[in-house]
N, C-alpha and C positions, 0 to 999 in steps of 0.2 A: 677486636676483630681486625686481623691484618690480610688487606686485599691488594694482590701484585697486578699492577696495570697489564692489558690486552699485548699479541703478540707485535712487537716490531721489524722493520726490515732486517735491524741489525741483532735483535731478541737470535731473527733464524742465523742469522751468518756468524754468528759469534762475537762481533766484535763489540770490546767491552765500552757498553753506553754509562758514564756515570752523567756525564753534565750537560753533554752533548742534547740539545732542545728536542729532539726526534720523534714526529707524529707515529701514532698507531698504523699499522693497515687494513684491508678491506675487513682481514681474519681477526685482524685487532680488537677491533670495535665491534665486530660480531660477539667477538668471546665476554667483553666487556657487560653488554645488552646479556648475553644469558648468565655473566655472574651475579648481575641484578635481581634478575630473577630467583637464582638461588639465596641470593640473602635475605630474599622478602623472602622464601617459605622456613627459611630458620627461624627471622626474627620480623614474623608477621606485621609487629606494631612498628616496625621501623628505628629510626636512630630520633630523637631530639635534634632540630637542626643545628645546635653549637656543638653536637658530637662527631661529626663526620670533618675529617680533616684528610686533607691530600699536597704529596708532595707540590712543591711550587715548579718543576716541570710538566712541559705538555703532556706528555703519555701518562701519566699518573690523572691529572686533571680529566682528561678527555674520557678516560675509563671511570673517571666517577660520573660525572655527567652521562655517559651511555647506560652506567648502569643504577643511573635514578635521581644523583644525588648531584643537583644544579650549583646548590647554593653551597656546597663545602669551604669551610675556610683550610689557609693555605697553613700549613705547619714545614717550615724552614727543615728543621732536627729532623725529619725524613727524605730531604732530599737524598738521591744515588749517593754510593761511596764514592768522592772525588779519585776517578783513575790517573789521573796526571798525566804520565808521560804515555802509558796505555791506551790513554781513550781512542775510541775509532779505529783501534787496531786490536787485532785476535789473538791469543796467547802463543798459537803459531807465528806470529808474523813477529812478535816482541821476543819471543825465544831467539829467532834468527837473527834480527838486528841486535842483541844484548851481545849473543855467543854464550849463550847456557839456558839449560829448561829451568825458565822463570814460571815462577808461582807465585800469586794475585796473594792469598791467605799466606805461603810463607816468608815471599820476600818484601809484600808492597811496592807501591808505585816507585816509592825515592830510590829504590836499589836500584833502576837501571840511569841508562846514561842521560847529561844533559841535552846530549845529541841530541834526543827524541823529542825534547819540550820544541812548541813554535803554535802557530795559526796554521789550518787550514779549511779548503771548504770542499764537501762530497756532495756530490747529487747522486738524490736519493732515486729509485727505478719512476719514483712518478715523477720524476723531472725538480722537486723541489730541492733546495740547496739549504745543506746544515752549517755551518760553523762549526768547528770542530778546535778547542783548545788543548793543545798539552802543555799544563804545567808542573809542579811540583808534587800536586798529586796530596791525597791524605793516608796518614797511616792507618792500621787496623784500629790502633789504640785509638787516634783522632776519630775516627768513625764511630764506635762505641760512645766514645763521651761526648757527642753528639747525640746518637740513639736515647741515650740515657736521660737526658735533657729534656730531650721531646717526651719521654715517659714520663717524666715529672710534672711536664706541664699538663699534660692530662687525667696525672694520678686525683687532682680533687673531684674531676667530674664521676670519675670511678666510685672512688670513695661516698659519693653522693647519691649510688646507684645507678648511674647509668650506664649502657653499652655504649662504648665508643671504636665507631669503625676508622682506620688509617689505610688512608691508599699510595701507597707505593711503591717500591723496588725490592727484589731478591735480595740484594746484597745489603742492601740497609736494612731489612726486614728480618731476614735471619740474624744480622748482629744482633736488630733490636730486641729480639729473642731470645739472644745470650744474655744482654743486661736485665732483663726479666726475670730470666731465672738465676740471676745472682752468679755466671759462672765465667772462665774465660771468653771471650768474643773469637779466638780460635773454632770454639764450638758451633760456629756459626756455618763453616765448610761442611758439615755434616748432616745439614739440613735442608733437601730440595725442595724448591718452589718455583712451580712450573707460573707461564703464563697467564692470570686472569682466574687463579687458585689462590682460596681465602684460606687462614688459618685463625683459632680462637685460643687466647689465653688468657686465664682465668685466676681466682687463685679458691684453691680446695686445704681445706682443715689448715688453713695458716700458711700453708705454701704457693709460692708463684710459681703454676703449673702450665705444661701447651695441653690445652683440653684438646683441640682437634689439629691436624696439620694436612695440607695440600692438599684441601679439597675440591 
C-alpha cells in the first residue's frame, strides 16, 4: 500500500519539494485524517505495527500520524527524489533561469547550471521559515536504486504475509512503482498521484502487478 502525504503550500504552487522539510497545511492534514479513514475501510484489521513505514520527512510523517499511524518507523529508501538544483523552484522558474524547457523525468537535476546550487530560506504563508538546499541533486537512475532498496527491505515482511503500507511522495512512489514492476523508472512520468491518494500493489499469478492506483 503506497500512500502520498496531505496537500502542501508548495504541493499547490508547484515548486518542486524533494528535501526541503515542509509542513502540511490546514487542507493537508484534513486530507490525511480522511485517507485514514479510507484505509481502515479497505483493510479493516489494519497494518502490524513494524509494517507501516514513512518517509523520514515531515509531510510524509504528519500524514501518517493524522491518518492513524503514531508509531510508524522511518524507512530512509523513500524519502523525496533529491531535486538539487530545482528544489523550491517551479519548472517555470528553472526553464527561465537554464534558457531552455527543462524536464524533471528527461533531463534531471545535474543538467542545469551550478549557478543554481546554494542555501536559502522561504517563509512559508503561515509565517514559518524552510531552509531550502540546492545541491547536486539525484539522477532518475539514483532514485530508482534507492526505491528499490527500500522494496527490498520490506520484501520478507511481504513474503511473510503481511500488508505493508509506505507513506510518501509522488515522485518516489511512482519510481517505486516502476522498480516493482520490473520496468524502466522512465515509466514513472506516466503515472499520476494526487495528494493523500493511496495506491496498492500486489502481485497476481506470479507477476508484480498495480492492483489499484490513485485512489
Amino acid at each position: 500500500m503506497l500512500l502520498r502525504h496531505g496537500q502542501t503550500v508548495w504541493s499547490e504552487s508547484g515548486q518542486h519539494t524533494g528535501r526541503t522539510d515542509i509542513p502540511l497545511t490546514e487542507t493537508g492534514r484534513q486530507q490525511a485524517v480522511d485517507a485514514g479513514r479510507r484505509l481502515r475501510e479497505i483493510f479493516p484489521a489494519g497494518f502490524a505495527p513494524d509494517c507501516v513505514f514513512s518517509s523520514p520527512l515531515k509531510r510524509a510523517r504528519q500524514t501518517a500520524e493524522l491518518a492513524g499511524f503514531e508509531h510508524c518507523g522511518v524507512l530512509d529508501g523513500i524519502a523525496e527524489w533529491d531535486y538539487g538544483r530545482a528544489e523550491g523552484r517551479t519548472r517555470q522558474q528553472v526553464s527561465k533561469a537554464s534558457g531552455f524547457d527543462w524536464d524533471i523525468w528527461r533531463d534531471g537535476p545535474r543538467s542545469l547550471s551550478a549557478d543554481l546550487e546554494g542555501d536559502w530560506v522561504e517563509t512559508l504563508p503561515s509565517g514559518e521559515k524552510v531552509h531550502v538546499h540546492n545541491g547536486e541533486g539525484e539522477t532518475l537512475e539514483e532514485a530508482a536504486a534507492r526505491a528499490k532498496s527500500a522494496i527490498d527491505e520490506v520484501l520478507p515482511l511481504l513474503r511473510s504475509g503481511n500488508n505493508v503500507l509506505l507513506v510518501a511522495h509522488a515522485h518516489i512512489l511512482r519510481i517505486l512503482t516502476s522498480q516493482w514492476l520490473g520496468v524502466d523508472p522512465h515509466f514513472a512520468r506516466l503515472l499520476r498521484l494526487d495528494t493523500a491518494h493511496y495506491s496498492i500493489l500486489s502481485v497476481y499469478k506470479g507477476d508484480y502487478v498495480i492492483e489499484r492506483w490513485n485512489a
